[in-house]
Backbone atoms as SQL, in Angstrom:
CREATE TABLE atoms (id INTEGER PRIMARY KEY, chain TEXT, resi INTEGER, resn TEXT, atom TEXT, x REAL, y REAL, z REAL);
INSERT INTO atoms VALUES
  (1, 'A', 1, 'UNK', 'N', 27.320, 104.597, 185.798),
  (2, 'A', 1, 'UNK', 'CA', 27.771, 105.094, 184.523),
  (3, 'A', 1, 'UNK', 'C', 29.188, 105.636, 184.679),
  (4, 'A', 2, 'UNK', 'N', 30.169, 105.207, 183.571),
  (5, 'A', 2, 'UNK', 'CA', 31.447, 105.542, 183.463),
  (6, 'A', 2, 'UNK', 'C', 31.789, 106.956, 182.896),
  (7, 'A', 3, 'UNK', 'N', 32.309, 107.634, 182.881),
  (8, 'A', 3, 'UNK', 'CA', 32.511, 109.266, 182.466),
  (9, 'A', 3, 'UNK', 'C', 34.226, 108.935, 181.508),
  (10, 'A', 4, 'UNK', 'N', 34.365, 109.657, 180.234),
  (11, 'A', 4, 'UNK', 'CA', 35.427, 109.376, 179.498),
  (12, 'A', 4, 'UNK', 'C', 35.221, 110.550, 178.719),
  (13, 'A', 5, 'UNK', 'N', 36.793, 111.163, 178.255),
  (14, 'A', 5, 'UNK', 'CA', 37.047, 112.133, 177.409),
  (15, 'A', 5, 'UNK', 'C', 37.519, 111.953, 176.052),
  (16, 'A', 6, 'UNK', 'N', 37.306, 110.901, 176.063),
  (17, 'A', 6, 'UNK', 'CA', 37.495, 110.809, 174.255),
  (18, 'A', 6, 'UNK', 'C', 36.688, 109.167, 173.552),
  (19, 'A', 7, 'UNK', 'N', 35.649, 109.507, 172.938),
  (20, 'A', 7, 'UNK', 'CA', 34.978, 108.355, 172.411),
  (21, 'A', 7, 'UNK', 'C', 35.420, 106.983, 172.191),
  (22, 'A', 8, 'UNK', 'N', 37.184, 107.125, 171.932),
  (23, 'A', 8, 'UNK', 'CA', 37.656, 105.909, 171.524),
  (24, 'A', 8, 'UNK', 'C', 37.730, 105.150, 173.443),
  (25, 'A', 9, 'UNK', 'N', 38.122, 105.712, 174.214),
  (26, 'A', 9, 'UNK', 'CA', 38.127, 105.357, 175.468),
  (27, 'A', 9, 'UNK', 'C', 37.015, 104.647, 176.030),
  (28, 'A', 10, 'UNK', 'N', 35.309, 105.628, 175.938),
  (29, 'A', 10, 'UNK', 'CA', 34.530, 104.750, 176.084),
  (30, 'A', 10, 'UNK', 'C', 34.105, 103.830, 175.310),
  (31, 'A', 11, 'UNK', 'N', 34.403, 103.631, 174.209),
  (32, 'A', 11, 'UNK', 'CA', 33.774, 102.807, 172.805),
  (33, 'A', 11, 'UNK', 'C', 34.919, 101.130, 173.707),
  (34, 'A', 12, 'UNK', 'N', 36.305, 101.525, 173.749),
  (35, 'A', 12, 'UNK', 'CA', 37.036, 100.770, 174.291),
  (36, 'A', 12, 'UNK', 'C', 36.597, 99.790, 175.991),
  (37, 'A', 13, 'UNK', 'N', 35.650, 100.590, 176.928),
  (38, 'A', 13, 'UNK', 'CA', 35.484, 100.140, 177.832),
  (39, 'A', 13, 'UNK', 'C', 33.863, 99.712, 177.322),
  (40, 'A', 14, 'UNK', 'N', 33.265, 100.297, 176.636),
  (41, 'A', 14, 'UNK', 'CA', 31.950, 99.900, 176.395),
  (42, 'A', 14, 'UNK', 'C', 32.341, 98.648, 175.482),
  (43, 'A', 15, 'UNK', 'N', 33.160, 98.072, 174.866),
  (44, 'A', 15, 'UNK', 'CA', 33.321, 96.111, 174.301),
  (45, 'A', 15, 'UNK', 'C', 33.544, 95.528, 175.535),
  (46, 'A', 16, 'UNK', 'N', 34.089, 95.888, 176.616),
  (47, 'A', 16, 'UNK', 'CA', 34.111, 95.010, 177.501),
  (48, 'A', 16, 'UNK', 'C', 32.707, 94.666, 177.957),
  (49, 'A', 17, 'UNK', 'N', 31.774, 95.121, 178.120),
  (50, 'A', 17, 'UNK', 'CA', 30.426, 95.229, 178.424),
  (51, 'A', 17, 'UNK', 'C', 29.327, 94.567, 177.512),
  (52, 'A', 18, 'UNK', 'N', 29.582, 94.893, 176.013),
  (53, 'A', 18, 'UNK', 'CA', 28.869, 94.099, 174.746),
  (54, 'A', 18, 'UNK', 'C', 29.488, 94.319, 173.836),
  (55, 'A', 19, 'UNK', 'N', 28.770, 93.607, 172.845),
  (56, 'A', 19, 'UNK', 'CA', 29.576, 92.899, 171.540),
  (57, 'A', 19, 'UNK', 'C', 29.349, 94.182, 170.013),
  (58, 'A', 20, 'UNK', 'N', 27.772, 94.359, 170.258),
  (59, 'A', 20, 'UNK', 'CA', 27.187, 95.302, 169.074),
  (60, 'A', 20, 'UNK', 'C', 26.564, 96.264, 169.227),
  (61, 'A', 21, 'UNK', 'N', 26.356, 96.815, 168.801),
  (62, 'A', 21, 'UNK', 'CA', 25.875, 98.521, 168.807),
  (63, 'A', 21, 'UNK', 'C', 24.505, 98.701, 167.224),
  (64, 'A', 22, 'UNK', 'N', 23.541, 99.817, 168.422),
  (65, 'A', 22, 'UNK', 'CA', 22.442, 100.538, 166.735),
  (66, 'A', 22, 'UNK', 'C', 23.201, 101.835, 167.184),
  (67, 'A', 23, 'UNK', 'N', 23.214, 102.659, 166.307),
  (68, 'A', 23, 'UNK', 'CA', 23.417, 104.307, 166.156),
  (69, 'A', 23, 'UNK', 'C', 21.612, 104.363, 166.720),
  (70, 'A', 24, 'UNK', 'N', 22.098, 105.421, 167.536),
  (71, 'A', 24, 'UNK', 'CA', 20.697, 105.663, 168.055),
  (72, 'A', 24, 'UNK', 'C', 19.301, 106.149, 167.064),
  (73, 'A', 25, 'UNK', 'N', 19.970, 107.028, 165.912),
  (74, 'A', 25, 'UNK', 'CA', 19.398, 107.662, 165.100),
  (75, 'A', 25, 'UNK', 'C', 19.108, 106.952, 163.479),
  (76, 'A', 26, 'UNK', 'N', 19.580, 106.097, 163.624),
  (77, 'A', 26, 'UNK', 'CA', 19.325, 104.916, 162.134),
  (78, 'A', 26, 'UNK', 'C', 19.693, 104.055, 162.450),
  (79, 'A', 27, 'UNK', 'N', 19.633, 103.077, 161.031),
  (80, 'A', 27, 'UNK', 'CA', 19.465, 101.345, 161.236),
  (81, 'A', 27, 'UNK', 'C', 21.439, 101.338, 161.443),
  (82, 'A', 28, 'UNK', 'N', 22.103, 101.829, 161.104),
  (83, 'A', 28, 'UNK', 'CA', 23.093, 101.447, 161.368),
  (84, 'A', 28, 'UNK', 'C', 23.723, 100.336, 162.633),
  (85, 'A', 29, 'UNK', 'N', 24.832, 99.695, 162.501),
  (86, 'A', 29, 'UNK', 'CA', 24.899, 98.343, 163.109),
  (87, 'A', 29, 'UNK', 'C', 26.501, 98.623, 163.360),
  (88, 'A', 30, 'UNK', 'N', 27.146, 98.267, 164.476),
  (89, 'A', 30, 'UNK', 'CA', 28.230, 98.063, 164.930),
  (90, 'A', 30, 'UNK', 'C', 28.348, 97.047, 165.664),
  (91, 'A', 31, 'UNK', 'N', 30.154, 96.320, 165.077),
  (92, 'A', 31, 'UNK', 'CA', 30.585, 95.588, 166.190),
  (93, 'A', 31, 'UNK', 'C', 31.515, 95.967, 166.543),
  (94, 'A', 32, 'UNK', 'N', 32.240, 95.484, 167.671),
  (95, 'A', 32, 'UNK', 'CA', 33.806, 96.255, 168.601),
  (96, 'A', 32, 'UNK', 'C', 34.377, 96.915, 167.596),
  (97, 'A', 33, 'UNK', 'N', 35.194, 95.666, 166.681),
  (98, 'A', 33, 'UNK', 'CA', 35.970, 95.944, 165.791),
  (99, 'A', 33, 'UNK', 'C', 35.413, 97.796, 165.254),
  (100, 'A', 34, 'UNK', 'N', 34.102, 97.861, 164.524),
  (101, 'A', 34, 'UNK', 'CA', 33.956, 98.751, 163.517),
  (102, 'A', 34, 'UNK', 'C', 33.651, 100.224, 164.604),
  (103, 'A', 35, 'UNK', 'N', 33.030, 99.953, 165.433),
  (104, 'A', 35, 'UNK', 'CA', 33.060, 100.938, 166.861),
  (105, 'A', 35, 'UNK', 'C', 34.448, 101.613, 166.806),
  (106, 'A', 36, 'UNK', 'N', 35.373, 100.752, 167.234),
  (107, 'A', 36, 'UNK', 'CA', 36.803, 101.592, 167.491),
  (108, 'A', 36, 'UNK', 'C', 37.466, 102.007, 166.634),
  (109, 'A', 37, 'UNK', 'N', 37.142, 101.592, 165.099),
  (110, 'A', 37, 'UNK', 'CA', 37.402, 102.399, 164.106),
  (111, 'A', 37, 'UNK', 'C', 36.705, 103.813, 164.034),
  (112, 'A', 38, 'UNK', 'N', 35.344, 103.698, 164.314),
  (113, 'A', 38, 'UNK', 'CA', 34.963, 104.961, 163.925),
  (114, 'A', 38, 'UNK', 'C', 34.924, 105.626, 165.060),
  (115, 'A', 39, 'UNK', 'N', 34.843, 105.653, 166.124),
  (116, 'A', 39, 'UNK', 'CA', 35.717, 106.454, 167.034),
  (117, 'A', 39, 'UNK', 'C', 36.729, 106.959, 167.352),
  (118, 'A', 40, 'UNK', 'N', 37.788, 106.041, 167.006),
  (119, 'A', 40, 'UNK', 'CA', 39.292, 106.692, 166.244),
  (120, 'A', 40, 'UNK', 'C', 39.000, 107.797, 165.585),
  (121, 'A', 41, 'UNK', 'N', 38.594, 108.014, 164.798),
  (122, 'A', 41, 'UNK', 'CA', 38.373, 108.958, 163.424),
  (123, 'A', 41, 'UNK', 'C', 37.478, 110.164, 164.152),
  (124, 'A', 42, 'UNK', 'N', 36.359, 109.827, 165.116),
  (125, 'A', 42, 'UNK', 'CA', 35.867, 110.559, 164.898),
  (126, 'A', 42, 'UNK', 'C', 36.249, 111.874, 165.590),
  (127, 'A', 43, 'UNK', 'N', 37.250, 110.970, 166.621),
  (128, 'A', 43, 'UNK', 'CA', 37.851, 111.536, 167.644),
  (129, 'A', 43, 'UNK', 'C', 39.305, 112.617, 167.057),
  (130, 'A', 44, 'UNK', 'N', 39.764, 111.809, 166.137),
  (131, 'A', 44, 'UNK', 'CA', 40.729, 112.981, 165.334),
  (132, 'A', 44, 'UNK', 'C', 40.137, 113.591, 164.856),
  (133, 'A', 45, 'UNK', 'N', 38.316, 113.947, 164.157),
  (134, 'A', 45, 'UNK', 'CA', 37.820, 115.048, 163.370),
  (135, 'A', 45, 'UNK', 'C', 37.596, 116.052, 164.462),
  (136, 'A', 46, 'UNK', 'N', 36.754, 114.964, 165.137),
  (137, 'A', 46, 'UNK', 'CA', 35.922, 116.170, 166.438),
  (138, 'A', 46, 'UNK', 'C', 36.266, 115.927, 167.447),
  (139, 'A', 47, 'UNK', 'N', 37.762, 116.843, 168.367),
  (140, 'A', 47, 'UNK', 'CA', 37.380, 116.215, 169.679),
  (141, 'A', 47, 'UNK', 'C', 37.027, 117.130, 170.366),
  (142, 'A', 48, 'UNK', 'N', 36.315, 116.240, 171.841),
  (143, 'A', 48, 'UNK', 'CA', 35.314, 116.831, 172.526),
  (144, 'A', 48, 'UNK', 'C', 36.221, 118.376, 172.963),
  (145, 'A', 49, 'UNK', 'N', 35.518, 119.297, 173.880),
  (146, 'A', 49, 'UNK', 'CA', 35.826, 120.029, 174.471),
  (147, 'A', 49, 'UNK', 'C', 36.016, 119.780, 175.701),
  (148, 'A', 50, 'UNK', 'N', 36.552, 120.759, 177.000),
  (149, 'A', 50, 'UNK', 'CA', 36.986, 120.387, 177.692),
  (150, 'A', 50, 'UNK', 'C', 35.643, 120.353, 178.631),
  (151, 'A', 51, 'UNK', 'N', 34.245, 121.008, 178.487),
  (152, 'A', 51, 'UNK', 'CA', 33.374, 120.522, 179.241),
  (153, 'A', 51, 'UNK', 'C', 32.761, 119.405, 178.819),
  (154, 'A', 52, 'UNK', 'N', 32.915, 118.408, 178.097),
  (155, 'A', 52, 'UNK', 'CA', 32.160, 118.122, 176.516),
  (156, 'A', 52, 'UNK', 'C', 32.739, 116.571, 177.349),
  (157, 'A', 53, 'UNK', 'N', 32.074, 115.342, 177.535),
  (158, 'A', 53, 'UNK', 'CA', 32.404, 113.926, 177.603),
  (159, 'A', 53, 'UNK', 'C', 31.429, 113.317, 176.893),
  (160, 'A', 54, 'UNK', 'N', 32.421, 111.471, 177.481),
  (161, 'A', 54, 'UNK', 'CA', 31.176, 110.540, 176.736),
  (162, 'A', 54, 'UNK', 'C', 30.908, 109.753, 178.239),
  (163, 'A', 55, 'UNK', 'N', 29.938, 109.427, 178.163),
  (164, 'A', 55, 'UNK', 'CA', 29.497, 108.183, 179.130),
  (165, 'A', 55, 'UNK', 'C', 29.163, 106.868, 178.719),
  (166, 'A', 56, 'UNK', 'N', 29.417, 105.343, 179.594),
  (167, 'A', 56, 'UNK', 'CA', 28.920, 104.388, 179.120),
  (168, 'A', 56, 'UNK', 'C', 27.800, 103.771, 180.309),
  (169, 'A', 57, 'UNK', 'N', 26.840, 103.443, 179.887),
  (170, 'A', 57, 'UNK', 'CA', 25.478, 102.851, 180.631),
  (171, 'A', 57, 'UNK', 'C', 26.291, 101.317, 180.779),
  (172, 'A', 58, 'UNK', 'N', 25.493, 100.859, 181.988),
  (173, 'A', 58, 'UNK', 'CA', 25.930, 99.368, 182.050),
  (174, 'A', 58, 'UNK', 'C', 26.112, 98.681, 181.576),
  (175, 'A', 59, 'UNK', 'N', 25.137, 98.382, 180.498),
  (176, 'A', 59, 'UNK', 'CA', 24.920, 97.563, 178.855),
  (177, 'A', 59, 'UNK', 'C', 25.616, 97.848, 178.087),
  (178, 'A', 60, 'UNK', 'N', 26.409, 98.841, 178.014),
  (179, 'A', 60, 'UNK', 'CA', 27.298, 99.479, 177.454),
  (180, 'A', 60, 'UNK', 'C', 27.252, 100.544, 176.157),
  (181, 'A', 61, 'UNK', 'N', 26.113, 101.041, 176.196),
  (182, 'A', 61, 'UNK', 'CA', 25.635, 101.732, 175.718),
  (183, 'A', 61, 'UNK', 'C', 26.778, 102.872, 175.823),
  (184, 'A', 62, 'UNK', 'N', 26.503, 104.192, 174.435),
  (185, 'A', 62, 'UNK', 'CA', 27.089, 105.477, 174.592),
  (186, 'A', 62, 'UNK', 'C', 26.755, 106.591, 174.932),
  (187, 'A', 63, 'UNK', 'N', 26.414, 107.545, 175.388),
  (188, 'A', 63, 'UNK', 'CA', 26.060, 108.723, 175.222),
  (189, 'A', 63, 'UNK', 'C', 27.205, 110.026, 175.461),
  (190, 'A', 64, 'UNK', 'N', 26.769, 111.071, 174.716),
  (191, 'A', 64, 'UNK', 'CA', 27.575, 112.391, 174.924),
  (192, 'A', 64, 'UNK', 'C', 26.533, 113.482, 175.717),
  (193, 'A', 65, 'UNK', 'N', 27.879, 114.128, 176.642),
  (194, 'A', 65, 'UNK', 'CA', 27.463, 114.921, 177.419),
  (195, 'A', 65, 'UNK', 'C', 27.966, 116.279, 176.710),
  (196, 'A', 66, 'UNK', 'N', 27.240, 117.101, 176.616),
  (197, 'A', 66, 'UNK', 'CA', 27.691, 118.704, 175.757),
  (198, 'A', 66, 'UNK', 'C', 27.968, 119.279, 177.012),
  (199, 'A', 67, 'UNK', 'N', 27.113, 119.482, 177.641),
  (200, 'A', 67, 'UNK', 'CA', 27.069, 120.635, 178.643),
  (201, 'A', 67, 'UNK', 'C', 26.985, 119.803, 180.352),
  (202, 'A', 68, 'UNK', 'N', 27.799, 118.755, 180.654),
  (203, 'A', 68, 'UNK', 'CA', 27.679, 118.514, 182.095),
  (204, 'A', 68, 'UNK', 'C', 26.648, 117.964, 182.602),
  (205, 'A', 69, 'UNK', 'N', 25.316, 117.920, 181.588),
  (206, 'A', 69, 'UNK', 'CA', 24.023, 117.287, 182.103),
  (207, 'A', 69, 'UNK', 'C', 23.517, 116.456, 181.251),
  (208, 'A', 70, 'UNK', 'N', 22.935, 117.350, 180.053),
  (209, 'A', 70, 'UNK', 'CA', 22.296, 116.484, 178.837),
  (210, 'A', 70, 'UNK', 'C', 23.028, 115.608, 178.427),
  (211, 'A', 71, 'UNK', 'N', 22.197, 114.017, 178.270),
  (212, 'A', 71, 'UNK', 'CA', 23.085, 113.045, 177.778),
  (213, 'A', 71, 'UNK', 'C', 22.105, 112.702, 176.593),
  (214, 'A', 72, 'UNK', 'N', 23.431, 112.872, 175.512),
  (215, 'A', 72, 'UNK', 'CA', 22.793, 112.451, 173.759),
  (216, 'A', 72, 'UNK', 'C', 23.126, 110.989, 174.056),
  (217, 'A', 73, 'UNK', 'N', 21.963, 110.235, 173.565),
  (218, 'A', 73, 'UNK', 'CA', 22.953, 108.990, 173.439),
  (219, 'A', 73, 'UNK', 'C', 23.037, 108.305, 171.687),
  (220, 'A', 74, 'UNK', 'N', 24.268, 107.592, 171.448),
  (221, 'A', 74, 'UNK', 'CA', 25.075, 108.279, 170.345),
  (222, 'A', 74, 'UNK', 'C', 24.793, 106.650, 169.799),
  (223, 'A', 75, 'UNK', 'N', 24.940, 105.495, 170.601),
  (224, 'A', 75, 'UNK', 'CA', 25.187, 104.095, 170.203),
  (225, 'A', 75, 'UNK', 'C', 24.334, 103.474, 171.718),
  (226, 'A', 76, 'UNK', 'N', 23.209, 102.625, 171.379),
  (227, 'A', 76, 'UNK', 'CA', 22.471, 101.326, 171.959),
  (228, 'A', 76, 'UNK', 'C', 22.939, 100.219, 171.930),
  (229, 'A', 77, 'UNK', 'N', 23.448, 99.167, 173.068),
  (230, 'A', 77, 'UNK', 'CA', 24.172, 98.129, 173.205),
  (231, 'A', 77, 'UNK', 'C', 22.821, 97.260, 172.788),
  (232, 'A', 78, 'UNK', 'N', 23.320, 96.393, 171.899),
  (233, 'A', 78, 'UNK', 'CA', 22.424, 95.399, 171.288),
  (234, 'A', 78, 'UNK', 'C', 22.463, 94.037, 172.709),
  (235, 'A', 79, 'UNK', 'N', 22.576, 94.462, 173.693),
  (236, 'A', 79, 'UNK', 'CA', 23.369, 93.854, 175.296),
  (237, 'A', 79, 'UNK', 'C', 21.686, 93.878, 175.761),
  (238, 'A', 80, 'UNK', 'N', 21.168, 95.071, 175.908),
  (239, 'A', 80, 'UNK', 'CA', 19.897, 95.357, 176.305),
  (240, 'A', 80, 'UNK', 'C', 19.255, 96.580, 175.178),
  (241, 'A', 81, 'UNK', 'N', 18.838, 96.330, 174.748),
  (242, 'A', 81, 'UNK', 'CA', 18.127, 97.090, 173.923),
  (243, 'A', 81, 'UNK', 'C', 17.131, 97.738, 174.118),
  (244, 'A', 82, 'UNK', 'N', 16.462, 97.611, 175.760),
  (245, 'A', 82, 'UNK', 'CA', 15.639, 98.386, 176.373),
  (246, 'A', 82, 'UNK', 'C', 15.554, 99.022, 177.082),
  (247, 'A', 83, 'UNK', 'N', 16.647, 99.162, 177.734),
  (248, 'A', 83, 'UNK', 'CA', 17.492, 99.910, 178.457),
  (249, 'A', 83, 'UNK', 'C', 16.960, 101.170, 178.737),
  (250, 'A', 84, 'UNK', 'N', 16.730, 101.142, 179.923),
  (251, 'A', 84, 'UNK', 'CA', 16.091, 102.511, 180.506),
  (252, 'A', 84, 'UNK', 'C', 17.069, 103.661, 180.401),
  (253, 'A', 85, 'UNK', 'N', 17.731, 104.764, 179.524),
  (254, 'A', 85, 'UNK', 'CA', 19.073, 104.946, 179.870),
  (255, 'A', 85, 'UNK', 'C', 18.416, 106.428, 180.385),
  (256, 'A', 86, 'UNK', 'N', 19.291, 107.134, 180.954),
  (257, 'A', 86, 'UNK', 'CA', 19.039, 108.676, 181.885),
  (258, 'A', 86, 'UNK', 'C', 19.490, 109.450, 180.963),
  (259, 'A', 87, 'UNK', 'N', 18.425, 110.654, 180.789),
  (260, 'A', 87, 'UNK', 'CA', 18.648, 111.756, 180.170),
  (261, 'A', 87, 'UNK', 'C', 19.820, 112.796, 180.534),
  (262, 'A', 88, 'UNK', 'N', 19.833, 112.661, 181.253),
  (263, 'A', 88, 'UNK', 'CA', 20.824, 113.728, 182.465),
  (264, 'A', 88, 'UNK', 'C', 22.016, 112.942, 183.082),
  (265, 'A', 89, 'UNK', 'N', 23.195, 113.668, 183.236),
  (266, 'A', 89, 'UNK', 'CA', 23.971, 112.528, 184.086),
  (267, 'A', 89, 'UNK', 'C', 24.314, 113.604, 185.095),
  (268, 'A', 90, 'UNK', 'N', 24.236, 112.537, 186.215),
  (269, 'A', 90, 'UNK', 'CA', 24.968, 113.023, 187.940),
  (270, 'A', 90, 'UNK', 'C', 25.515, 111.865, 187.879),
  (271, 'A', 91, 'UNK', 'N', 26.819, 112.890, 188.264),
  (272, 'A', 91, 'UNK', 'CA', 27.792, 112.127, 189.095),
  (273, 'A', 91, 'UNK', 'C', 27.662, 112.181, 190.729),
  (274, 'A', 92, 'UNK', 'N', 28.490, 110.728, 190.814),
  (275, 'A', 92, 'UNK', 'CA', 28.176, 110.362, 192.044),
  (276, 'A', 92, 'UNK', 'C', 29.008, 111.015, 193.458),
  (277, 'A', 93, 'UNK', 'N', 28.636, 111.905, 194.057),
  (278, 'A', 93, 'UNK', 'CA', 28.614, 112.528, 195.227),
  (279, 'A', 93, 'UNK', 'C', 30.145, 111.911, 195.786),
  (280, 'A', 94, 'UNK', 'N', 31.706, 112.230, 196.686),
  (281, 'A', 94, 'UNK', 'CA', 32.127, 112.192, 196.582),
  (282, 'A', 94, 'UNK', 'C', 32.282, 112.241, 198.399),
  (283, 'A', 95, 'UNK', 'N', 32.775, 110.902, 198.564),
  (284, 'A', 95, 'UNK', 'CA', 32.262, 110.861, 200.078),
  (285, 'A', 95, 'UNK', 'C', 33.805, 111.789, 200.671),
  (286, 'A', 96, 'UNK', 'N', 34.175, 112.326, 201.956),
  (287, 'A', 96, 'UNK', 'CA', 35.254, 113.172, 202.744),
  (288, 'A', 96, 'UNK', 'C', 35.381, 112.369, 203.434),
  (289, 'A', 97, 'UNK', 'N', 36.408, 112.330, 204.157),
  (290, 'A', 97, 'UNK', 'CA', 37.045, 111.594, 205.274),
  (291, 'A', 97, 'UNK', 'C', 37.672, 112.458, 206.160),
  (292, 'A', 98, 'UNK', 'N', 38.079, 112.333, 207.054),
  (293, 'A', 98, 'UNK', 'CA', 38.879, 113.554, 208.160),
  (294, 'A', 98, 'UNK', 'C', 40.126, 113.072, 208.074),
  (295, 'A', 99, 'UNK', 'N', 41.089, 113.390, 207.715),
  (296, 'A', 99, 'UNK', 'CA', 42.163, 112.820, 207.687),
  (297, 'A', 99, 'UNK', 'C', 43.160, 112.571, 208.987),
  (298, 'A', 100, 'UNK', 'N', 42.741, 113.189, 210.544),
  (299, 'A', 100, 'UNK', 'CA', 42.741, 112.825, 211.391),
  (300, 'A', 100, 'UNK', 'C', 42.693, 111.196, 211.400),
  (301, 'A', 101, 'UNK', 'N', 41.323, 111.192, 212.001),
  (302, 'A', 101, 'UNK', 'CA', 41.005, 109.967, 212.404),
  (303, 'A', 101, 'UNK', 'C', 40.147, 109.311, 211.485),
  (304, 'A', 102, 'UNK', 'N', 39.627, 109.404, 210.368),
  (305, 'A', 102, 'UNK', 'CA', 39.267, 108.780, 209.262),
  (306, 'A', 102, 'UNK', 'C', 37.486, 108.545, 209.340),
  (307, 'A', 103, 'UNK', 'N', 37.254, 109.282, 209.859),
  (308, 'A', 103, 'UNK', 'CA', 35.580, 109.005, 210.066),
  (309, 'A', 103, 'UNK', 'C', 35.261, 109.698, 208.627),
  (310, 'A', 104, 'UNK', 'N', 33.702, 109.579, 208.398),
  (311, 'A', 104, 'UNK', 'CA', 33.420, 110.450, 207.044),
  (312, 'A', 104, 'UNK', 'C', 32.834, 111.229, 207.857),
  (313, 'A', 105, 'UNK', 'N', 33.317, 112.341, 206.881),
  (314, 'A', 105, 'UNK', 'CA', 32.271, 114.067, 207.201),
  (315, 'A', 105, 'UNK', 'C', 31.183, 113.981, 206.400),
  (316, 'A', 106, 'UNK', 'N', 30.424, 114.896, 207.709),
  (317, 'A', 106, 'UNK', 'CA', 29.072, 114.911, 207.315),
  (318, 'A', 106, 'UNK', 'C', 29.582, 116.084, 205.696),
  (319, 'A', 107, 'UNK', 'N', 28.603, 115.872, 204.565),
  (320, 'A', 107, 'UNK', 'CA', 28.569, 116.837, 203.431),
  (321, 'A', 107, 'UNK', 'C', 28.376, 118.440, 203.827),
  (322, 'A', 108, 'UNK', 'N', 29.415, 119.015, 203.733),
  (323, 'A', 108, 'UNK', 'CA', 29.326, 120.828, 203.932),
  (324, 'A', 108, 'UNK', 'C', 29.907, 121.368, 205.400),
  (325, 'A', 109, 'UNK', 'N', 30.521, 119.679, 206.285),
  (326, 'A', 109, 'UNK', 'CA', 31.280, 120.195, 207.455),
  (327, 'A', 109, 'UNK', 'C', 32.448, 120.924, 206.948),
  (328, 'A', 110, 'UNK', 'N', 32.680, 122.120, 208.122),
  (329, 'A', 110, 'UNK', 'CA', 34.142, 122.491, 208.212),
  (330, 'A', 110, 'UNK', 'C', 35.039, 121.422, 209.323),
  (331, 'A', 111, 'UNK', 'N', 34.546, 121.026, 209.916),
  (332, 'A', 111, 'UNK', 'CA', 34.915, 120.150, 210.931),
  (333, 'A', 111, 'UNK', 'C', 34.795, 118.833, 211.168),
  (334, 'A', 112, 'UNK', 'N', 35.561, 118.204, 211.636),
  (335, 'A', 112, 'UNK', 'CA', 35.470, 116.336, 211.814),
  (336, 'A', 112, 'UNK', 'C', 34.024, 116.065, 212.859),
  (337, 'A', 113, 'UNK', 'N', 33.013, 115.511, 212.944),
  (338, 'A', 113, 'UNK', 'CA', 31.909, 115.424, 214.163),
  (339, 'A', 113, 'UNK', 'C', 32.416, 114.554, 215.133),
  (340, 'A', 114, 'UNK', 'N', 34.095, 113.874, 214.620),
  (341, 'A', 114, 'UNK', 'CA', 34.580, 112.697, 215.849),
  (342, 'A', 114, 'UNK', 'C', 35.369, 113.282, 216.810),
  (343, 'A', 115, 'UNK', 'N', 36.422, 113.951, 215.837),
  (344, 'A', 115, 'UNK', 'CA', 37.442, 114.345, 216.498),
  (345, 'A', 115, 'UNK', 'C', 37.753, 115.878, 216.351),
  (346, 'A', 116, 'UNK', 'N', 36.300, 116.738, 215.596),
  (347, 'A', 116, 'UNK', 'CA', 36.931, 118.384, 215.696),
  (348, 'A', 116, 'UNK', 'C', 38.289, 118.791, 214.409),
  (349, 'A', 117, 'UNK', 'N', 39.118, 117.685, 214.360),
  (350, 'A', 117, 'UNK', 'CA', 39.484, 118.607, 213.331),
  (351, 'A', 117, 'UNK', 'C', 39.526, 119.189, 212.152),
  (352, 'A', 118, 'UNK', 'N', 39.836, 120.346, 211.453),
  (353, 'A', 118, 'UNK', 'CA', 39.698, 121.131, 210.546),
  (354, 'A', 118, 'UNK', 'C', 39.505, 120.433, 209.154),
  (355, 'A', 119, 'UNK', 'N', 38.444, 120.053, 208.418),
  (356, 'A', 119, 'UNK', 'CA', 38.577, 119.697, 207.020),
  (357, 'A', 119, 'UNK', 'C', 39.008, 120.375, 206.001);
């Protein structure tokens, strides 16, 4: 899942992915075109806050994150429509390197395990 700060951004990377969209919450129907219109807009009424994103699922689905975890999801890619999508989003863990000698650190070293030096 992709992480984005303004709807028109993911609405923009979510057409690369599929063609149409349901609003999660009614029959409503989107294609690219009408997506990036109303994300434009919605994005000049409401924009997010600075803890506040959108995410896109593989299928290209939407969801909003309020608070860093809970994911609303806002638009269903008519791509997969069954789409198992995650309530919660984690992000993905963020591998270290030693900048020494380039091995990865173990998660929560102060130290390289190859070469000792200081992370």
């Amino acid at each position: 899942m992709k992480q984005f700060t303004t709807l028109l951004e993911a609405a923009e990377f979510a057409a690369t992915l599929c063609g149409s969209w349901s609003f999660a919450t009614s029959d409503d129907r989107y294609d690219a075109k009408g997506l990036l219109v109303l994300a434009e807009i919605s994005d000049s009424e409401n924009p997010a806050d600075e803890d506040r994103f959108y995410v896109v699922s593989l299928s290209g689905a939407i969801g909003f994150c309020k608070d860093g975890e809970d994911i609303e999801w806002l638009f269903l890619s008519d791509a997969a429509p069954n789409e198992n999508l995650p309530l919660t989003y984690q992000s993905a863990p963020q591998i270290r390197f030693c900048p020494k000698c380039g091995n990865p650190a173990v998660p929560g070293a102060r130290f390289c395990g190859q070469c000792g030096k200081a992370l």
